[in-house]
PDB file of N, CA, C and O in Angstrom:
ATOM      1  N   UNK A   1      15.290 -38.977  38.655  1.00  0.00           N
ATOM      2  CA  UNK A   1      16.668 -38.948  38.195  1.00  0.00           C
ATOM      3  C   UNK A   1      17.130 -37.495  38.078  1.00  0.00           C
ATOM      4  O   UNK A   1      16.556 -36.608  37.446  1.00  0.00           O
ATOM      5  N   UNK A   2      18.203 -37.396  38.754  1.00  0.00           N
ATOM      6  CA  UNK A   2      18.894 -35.629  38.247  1.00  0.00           C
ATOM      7  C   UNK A   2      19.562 -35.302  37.256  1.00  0.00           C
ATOM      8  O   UNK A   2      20.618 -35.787  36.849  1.00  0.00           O
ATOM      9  N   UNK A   3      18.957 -34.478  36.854  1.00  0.00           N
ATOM     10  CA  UNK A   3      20.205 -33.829  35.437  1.00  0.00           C
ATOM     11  C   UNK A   3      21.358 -33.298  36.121  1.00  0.00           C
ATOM     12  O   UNK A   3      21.414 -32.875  37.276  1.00  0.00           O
ATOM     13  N   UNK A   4      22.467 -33.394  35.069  1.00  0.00           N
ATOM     14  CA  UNK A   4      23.977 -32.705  35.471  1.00  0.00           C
ATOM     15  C   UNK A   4      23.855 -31.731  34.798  1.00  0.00           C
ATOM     16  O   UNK A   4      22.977 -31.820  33.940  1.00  0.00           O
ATOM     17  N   UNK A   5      24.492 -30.654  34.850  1.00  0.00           N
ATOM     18  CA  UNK A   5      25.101 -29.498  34.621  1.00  0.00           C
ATOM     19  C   UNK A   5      26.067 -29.133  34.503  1.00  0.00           C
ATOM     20  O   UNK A   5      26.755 -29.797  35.278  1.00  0.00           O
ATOM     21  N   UNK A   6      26.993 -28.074  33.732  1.00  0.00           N
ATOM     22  CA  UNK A   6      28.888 -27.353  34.433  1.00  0.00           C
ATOM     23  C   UNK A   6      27.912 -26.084  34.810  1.00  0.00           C
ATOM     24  O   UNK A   6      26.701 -25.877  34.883  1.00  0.00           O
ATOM     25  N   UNK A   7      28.803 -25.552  34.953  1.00  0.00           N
ATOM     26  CA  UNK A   7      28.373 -24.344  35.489  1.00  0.00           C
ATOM     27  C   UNK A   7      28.493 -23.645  33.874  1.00  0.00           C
ATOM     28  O   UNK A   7      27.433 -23.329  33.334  1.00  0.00           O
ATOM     29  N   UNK A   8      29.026 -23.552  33.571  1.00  0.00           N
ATOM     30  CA  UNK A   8      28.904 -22.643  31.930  1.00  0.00           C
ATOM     31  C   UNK A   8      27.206 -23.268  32.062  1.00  0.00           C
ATOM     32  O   UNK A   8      26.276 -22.675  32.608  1.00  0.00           O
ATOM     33  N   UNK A   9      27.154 -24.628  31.387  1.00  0.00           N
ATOM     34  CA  UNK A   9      25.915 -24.834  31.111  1.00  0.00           C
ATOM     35  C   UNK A   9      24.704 -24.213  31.790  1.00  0.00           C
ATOM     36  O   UNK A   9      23.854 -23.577  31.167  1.00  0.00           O
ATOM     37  N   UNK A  10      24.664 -24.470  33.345  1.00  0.00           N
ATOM     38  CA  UNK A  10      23.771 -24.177  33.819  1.00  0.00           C
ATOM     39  C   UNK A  10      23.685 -22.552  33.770  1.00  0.00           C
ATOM     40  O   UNK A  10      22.574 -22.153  34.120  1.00  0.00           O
ATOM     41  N   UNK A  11      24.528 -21.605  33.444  1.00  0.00           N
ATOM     42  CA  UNK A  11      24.372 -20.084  33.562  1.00  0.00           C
ATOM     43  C   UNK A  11      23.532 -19.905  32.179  1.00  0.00           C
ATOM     44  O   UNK A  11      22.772 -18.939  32.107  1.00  0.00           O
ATOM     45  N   UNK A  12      23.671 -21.040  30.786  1.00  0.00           N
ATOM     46  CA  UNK A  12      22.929 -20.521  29.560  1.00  0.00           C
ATOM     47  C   UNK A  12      21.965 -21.317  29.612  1.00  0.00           C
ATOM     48  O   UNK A  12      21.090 -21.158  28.760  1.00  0.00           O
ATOM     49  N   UNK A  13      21.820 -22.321  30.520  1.00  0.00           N
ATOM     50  CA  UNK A  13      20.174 -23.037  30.330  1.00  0.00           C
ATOM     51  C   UNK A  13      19.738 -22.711  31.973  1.00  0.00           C
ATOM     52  O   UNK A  13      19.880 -23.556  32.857  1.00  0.00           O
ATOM     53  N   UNK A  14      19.202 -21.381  32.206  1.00  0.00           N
ATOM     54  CA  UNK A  14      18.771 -21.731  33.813  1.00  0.00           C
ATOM     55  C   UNK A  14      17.126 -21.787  33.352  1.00  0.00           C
ATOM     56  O   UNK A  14      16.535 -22.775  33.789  1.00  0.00           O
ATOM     57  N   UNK A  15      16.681 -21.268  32.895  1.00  0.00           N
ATOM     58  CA  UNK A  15      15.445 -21.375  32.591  1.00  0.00           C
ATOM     59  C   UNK A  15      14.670 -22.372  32.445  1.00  0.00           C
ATOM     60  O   UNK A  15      13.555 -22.507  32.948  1.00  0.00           O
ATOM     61  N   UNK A  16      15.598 -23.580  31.300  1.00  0.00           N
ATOM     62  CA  UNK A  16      15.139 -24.998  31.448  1.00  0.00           C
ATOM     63  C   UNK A  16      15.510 -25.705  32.620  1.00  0.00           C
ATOM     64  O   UNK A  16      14.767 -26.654  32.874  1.00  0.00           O
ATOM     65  N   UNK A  17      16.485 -25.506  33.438  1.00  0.00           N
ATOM     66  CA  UNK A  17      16.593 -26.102  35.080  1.00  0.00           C
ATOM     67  C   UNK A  17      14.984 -25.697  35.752  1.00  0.00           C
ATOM     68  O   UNK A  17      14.037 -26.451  35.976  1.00  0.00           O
ATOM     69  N   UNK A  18      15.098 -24.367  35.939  1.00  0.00           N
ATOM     70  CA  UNK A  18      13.857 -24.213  36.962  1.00  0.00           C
ATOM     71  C   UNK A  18      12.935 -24.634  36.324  1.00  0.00           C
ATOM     72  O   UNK A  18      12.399 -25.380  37.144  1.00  0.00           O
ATOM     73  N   UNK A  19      12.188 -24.706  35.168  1.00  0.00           N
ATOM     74  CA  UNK A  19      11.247 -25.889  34.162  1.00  0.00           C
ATOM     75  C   UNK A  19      11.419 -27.236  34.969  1.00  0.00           C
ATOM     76  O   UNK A  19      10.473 -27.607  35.663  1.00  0.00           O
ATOM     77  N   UNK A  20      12.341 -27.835  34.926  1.00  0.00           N
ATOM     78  CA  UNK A  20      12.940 -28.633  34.943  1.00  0.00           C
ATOM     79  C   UNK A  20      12.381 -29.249  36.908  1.00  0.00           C
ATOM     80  O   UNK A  20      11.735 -30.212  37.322  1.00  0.00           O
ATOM     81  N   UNK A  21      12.969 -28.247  37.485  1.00  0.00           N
ATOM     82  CA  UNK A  21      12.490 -28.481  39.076  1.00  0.00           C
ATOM     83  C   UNK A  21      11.335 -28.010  39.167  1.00  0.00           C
ATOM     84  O   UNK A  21      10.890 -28.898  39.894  1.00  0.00           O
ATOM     85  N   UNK A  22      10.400 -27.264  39.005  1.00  0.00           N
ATOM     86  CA  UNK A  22       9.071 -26.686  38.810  1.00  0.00           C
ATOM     87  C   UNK A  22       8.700 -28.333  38.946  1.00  0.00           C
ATOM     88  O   UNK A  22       8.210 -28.840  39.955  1.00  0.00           O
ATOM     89  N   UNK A  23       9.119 -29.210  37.427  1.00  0.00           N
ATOM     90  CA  UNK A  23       8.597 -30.527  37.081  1.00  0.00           C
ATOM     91  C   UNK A  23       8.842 -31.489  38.235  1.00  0.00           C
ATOM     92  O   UNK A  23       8.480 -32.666  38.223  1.00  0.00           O
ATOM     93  N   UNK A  24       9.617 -30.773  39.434  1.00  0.00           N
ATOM     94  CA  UNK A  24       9.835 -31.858  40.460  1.00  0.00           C
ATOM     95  C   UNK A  24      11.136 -32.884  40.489  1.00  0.00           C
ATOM     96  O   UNK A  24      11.150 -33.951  41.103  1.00  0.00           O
ATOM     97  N   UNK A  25      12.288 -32.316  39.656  1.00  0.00           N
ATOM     98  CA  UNK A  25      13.336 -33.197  39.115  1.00  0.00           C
ATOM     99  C   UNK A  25      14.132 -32.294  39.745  1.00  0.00           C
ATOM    100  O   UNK A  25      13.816 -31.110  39.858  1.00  0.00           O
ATOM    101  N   UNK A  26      15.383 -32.874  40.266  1.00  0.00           N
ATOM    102  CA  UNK A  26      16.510 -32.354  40.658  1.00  0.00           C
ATOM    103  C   UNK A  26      17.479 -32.194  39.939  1.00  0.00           C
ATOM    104  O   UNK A  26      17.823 -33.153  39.247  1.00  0.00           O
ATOM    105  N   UNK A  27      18.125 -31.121  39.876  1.00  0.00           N
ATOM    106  CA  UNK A  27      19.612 -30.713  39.438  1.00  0.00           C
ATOM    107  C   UNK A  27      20.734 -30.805  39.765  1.00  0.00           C
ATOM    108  O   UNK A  27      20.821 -30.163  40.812  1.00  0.00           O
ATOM    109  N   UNK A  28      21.830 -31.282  39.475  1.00  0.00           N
ATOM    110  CA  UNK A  28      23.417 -31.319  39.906  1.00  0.00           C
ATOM    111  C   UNK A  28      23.533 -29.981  38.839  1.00  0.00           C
ATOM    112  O   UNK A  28      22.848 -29.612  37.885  1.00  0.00           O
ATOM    113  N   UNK A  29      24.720 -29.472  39.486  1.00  0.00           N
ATOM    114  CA  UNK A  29      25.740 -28.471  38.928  1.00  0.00           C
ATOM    115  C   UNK A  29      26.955 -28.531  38.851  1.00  0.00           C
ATOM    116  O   UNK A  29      27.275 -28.354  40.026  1.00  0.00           O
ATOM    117  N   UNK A  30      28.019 -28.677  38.202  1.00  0.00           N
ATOM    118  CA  UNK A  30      29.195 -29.639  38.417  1.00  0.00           C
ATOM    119  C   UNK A  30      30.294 -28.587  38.136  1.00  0.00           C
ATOM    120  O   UNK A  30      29.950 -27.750  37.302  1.00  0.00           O
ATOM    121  N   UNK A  31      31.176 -28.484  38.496  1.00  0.00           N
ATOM    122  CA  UNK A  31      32.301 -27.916  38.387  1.00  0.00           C
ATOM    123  C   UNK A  31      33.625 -28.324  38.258  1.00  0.00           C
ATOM    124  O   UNK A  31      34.220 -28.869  39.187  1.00  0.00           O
ATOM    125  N   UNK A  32      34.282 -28.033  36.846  1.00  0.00           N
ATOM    126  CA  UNK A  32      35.523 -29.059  36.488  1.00  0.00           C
ATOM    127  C   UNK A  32      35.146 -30.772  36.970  1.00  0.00           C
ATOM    128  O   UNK A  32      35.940 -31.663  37.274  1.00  0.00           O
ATOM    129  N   UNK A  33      33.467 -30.813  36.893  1.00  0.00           N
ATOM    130  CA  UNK A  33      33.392 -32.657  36.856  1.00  0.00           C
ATOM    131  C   UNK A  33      32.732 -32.699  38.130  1.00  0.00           C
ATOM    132  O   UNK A  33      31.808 -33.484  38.344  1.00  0.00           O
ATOM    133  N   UNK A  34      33.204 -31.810  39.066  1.00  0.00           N
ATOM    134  CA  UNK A  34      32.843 -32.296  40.609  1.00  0.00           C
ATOM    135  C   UNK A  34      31.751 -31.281  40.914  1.00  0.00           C
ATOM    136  O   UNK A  34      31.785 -30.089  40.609  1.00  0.00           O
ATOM    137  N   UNK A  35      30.473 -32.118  41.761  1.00  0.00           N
ATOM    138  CA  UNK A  35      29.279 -31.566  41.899  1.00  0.00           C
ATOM    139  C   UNK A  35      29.603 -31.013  43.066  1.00  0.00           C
ATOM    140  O   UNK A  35      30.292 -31.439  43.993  1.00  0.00           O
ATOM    141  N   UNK A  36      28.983 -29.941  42.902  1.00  0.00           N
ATOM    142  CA  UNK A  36      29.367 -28.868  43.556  1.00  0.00           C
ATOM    143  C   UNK A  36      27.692 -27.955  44.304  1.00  0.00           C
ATOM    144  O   UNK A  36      27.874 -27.167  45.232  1.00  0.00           O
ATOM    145  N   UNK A  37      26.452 -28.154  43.863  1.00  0.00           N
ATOM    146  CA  UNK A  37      24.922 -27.468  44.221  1.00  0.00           C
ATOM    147  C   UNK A  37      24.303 -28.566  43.303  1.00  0.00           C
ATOM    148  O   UNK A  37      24.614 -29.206  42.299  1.00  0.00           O
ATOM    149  N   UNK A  38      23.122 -28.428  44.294  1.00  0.00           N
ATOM    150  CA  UNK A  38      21.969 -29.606  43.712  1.00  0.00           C
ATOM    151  C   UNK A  38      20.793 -28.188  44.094  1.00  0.00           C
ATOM    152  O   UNK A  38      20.602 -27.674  45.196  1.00  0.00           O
ATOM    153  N   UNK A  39      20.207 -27.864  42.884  1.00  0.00           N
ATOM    154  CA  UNK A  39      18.578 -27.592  43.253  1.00  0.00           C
ATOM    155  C   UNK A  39      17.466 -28.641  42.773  1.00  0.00           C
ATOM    156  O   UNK A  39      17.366 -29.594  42.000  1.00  0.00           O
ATOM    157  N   UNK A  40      16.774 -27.990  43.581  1.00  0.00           N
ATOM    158  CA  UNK A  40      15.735 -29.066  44.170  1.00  0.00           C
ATOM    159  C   UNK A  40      14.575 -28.375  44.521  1.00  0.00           C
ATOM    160  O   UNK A  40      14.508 -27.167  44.748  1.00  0.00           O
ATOM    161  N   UNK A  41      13.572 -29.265  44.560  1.00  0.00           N
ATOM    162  CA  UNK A  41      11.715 -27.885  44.660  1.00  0.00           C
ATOM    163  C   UNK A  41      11.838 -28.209  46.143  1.00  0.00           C
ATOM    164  O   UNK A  41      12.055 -29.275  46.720  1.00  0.00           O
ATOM    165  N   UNK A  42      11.610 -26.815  46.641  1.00  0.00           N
ATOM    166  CA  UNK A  42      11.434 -26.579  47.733  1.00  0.00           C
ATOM    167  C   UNK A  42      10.198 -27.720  48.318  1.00  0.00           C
ATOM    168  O   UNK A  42       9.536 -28.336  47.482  1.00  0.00           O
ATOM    169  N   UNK A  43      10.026 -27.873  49.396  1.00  0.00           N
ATOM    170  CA  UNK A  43       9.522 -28.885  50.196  1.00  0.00           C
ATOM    171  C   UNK A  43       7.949 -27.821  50.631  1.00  0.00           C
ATOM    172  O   UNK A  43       7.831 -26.596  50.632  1.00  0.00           O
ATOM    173  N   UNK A  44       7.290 -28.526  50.845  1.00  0.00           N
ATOM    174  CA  UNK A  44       6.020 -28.052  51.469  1.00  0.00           C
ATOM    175  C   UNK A  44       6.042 -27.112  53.054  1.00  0.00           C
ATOM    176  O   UNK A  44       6.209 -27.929  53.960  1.00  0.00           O
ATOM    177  N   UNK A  45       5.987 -26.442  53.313  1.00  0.00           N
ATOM    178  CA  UNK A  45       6.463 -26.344  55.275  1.00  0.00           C
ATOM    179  C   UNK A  45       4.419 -26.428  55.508  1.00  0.00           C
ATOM    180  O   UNK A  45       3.407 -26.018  54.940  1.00  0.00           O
ATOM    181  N   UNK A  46       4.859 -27.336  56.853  1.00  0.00           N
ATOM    182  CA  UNK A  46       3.301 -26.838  57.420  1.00  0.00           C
ATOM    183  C   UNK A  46       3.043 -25.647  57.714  1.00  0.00           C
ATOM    184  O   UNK A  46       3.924 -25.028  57.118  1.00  0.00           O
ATOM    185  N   UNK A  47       2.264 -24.739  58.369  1.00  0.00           N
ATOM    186  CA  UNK A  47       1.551 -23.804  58.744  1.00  0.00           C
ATOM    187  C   UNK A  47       2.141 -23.855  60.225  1.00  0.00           C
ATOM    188  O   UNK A  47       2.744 -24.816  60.704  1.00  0.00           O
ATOM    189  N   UNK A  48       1.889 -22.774  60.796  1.00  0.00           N
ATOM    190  CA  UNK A  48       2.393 -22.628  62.290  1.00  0.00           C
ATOM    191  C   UNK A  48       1.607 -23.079  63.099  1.00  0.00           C
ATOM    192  O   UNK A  48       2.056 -23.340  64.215  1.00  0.00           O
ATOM    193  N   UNK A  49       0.428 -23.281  62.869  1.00  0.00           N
ATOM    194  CA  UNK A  49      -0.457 -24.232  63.845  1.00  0.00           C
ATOM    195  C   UNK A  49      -0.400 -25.614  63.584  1.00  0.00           C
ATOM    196  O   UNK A  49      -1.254 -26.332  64.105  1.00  0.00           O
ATOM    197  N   UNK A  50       0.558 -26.153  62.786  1.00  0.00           N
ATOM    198  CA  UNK A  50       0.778 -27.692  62.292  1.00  0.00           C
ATOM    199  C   UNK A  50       1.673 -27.935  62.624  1.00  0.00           C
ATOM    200  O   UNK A  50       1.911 -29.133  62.777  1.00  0.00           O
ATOM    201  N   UNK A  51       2.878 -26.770  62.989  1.00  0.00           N
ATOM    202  CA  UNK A  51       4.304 -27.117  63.710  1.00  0.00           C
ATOM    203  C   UNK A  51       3.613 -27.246  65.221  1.00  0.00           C
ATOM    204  O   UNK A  51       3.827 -28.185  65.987  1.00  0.00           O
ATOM    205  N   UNK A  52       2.799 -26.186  65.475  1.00  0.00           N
ATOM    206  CA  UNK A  52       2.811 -25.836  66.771  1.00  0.00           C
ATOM    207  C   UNK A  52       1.714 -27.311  67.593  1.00  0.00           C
ATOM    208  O   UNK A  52       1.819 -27.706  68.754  1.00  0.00           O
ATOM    209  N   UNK A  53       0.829 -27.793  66.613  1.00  0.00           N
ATOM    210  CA  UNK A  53      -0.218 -29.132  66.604  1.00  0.00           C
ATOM    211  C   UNK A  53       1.397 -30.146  67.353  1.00  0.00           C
ATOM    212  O   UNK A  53       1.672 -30.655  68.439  1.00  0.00           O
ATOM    213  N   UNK A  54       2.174 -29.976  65.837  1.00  0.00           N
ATOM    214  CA  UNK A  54       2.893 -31.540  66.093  1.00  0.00           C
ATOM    215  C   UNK A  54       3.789 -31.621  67.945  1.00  0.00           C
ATOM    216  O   UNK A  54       3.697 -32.485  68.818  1.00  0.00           O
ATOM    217  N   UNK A  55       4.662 -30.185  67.902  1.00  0.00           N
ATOM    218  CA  UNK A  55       5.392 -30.051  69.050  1.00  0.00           C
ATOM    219  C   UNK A  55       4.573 -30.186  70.267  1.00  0.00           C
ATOM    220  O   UNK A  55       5.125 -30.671  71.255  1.00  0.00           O
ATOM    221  N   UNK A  56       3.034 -29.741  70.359  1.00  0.00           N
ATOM    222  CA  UNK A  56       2.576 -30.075  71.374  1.00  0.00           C
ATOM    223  C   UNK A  56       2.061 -31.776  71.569  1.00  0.00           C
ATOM    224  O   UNK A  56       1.742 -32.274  72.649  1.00  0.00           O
ATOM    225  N   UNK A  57       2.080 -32.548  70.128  1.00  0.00           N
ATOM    226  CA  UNK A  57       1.873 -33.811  70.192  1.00  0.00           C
ATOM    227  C   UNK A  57       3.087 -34.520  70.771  1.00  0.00           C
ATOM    228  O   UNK A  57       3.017 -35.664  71.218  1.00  0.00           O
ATOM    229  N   UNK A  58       4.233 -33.778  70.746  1.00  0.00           N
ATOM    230  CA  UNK A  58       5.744 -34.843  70.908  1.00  0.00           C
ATOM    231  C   UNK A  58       6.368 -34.309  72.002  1.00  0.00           C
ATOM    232  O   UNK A  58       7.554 -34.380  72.324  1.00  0.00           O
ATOM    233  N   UNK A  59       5.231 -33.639  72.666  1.00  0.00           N
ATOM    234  CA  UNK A  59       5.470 -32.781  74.311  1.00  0.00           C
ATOM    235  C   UNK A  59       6.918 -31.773  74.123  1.00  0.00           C
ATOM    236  O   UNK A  59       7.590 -31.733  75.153  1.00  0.00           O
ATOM    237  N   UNK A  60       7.255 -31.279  73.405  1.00  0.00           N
ATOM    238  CA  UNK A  60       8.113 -30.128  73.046  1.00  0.00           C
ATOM    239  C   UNK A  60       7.621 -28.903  73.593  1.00  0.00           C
ATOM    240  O   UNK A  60       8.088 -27.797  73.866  1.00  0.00           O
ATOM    241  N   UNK A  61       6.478 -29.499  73.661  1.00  0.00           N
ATOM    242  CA  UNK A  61       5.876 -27.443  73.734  1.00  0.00           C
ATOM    243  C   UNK A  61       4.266 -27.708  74.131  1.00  0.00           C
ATOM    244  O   UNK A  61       3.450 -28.420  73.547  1.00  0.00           O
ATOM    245  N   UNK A  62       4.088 -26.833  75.406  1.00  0.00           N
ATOM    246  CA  UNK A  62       2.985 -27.152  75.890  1.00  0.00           C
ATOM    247  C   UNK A  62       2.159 -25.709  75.836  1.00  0.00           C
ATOM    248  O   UNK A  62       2.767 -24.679  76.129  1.00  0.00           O
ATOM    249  N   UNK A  63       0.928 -25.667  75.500  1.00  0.00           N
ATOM    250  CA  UNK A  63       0.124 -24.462  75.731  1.00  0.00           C
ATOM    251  C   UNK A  63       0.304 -23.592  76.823  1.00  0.00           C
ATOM    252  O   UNK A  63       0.612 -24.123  77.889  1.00  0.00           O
ATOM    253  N   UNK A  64       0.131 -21.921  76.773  1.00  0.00           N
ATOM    254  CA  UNK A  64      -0.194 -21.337  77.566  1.00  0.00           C
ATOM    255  C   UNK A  64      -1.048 -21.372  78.180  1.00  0.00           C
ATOM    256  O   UNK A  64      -2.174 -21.517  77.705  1.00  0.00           O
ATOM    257  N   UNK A  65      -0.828 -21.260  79.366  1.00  0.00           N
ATOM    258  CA  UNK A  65      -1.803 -21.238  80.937  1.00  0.00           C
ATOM    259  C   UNK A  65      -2.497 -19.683  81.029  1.00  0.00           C
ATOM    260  O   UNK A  65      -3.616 -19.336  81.408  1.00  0.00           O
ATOM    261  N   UNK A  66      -1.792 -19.208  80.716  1.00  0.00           N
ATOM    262  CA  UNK A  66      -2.198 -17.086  80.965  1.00  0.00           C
ATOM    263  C   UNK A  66      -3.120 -17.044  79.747  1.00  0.00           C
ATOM    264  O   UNK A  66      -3.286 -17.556  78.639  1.00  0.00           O
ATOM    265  N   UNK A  67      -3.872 -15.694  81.004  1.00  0.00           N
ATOM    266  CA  UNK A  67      -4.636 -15.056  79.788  1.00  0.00           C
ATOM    267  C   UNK A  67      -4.262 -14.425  78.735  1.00  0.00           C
ATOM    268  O   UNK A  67      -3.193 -13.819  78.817  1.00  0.00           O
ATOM    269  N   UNK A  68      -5.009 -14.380  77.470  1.00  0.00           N
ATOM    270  CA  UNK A  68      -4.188 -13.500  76.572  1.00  0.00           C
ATOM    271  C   UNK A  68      -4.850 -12.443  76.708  1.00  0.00           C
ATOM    272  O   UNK A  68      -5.909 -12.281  77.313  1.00  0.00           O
ATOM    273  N   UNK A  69      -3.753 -11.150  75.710  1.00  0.00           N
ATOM    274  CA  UNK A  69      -3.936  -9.973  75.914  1.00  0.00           C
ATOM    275  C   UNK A  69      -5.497  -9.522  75.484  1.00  0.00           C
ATOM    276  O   UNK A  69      -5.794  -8.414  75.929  1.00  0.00           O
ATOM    277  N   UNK A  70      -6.403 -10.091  74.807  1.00  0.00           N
ATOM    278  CA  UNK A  70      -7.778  -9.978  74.196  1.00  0.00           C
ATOM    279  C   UNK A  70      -8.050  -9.627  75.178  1.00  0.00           C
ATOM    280  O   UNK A  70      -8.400  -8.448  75.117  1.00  0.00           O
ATOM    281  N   UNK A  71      -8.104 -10.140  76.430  1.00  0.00           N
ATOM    282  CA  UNK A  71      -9.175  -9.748  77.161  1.00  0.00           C
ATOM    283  C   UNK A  71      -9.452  -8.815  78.076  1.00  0.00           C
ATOM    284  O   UNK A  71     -10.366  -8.503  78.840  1.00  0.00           O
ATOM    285  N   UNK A  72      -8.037  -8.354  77.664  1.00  0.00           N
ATOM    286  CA  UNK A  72      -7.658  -6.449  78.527  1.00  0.00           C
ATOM    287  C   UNK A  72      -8.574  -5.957  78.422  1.00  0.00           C
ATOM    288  O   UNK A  72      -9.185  -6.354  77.429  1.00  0.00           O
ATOM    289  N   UNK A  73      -9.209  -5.000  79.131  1.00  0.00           N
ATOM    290  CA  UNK A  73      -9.932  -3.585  78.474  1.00  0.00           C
ATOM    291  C   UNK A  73      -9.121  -2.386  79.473  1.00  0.00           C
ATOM    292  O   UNK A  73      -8.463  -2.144  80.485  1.00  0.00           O
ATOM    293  N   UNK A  74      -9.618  -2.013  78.551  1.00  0.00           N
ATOM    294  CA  UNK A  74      -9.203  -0.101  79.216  1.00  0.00           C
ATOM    295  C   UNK A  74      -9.553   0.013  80.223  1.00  0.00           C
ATOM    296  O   UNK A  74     -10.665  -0.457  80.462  1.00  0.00           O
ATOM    297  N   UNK A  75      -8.910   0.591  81.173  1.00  0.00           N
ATOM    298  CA  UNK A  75      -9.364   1.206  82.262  1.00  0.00           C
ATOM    299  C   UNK A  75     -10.424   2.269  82.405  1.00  0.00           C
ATOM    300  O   UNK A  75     -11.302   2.026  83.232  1.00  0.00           O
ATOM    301  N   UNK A  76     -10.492   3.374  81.760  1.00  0.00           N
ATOM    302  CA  UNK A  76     -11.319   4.576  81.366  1.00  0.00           C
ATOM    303  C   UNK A  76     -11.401   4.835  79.469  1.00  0.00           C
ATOM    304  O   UNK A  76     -10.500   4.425  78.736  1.00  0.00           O
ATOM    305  N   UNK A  77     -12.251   5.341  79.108  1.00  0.00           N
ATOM    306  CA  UNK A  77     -12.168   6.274  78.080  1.00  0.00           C
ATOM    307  C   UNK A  77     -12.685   7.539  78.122  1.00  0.00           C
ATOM    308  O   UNK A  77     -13.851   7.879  78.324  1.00  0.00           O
ATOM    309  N   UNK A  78     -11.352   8.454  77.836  1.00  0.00           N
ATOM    310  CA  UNK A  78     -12.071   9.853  78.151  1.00  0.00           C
ATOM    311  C   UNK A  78     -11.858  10.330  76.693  1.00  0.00           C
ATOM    312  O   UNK A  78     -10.908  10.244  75.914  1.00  0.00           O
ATOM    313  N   UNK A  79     -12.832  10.751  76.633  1.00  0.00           N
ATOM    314  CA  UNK A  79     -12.781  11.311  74.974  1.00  0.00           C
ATOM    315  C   UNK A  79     -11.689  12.686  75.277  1.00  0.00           C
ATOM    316  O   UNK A  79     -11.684  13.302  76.343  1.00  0.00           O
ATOM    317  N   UNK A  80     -10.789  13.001  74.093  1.00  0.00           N
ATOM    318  CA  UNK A  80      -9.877  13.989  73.840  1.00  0.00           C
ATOM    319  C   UNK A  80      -8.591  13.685  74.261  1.00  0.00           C
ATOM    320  O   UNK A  80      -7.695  14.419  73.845  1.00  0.00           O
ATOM    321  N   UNK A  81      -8.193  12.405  75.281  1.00  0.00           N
ATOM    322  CA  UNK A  81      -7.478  12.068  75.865  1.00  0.00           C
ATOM    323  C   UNK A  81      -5.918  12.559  74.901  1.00  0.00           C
ATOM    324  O   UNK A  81      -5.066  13.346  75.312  1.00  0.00           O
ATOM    325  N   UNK A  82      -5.908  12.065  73.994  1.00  0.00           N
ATOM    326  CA  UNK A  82      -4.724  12.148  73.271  1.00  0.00           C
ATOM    327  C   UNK A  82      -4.773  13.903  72.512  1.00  0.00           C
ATOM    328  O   UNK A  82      -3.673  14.045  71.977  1.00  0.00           O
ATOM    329  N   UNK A  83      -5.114  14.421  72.428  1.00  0.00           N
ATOM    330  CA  UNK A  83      -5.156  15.602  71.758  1.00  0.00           C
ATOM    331  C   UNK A  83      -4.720  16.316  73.326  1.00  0.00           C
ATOM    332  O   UNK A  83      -3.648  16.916  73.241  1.00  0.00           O
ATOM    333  N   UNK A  84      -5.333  16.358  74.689  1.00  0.00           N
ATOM    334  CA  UNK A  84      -4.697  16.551  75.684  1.00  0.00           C
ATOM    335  C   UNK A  84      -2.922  16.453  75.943  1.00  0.00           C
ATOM    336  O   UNK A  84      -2.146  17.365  76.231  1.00  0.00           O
ATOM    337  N   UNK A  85      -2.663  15.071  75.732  1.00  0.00           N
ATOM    338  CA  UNK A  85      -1.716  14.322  75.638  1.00  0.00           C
ATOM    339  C   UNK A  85      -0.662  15.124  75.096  1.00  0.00           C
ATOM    340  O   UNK A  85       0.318  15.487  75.747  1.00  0.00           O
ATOM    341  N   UNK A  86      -0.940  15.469  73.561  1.00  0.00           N
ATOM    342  CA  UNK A  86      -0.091  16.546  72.872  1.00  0.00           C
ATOM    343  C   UNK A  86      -0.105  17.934  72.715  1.00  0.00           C
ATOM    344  O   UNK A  86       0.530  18.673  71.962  1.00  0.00           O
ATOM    345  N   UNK A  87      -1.077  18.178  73.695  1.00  0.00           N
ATOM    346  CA  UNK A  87      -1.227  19.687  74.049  1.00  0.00           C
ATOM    347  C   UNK A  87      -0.360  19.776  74.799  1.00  0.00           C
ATOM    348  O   UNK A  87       0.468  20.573  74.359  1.00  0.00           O
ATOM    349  N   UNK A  88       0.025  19.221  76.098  1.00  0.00           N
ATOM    350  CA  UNK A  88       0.783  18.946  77.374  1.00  0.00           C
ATOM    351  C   UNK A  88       2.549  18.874  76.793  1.00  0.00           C
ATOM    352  O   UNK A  88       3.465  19.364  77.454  1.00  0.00           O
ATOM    353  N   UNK A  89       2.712  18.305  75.713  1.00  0.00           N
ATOM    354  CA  UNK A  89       4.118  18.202  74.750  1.00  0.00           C
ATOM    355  C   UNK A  89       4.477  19.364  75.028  1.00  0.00           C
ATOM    356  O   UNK A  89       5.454  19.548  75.754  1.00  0.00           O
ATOM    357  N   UNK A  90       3.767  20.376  74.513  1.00  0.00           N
ATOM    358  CA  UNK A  90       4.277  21.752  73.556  1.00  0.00           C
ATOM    359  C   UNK A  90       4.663  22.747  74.681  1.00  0.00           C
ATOM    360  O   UNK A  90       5.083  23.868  74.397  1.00  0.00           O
TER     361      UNK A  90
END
């Protein structure tokens, strides 16, 4: 069930509102009578591998084919390379 509110009210009791939704209960906020904002406890979101699980379950979105970048390597390593690099700047 939601509690009502005016807005006077809800500006001197916000503390017991968010108590209040913390507890999982929703709020109206009413203005001259007419509701006007409802808070409410935010909702759970999955994880990005649970969006990304479901969209590939409901064919939205299909895996990459390419390699990923992991498996680059360097071409050379020359030690000093970058101290070169900014010698060459100046």
């Amino acid at each position: 069930m939601a509690s009502t509110y005016s807005t006077y009210e809800a500006k001197a009791h916000f503390s017991e509102i968010l108590r209040k939704v913390r507890g999982g209960q929703r709020v109206i906020v009413s203005y001259h009578g007419e509701p006007v904002a409802e808070i409410r406890p935010l909702e759970k979101e999955d994880s990005l591998a649970g969006r990304m699980q479901a969209l590939e379950a409901a064919g939205s979105l299909s895996p990459s084919v390419k390699p990923s970048f992991s498996s680059i390597q360097p071409a050379a390593h020359r030690p000093g390379a970058y101290k070169r690099f900014l010698d060459s700047r100046e």
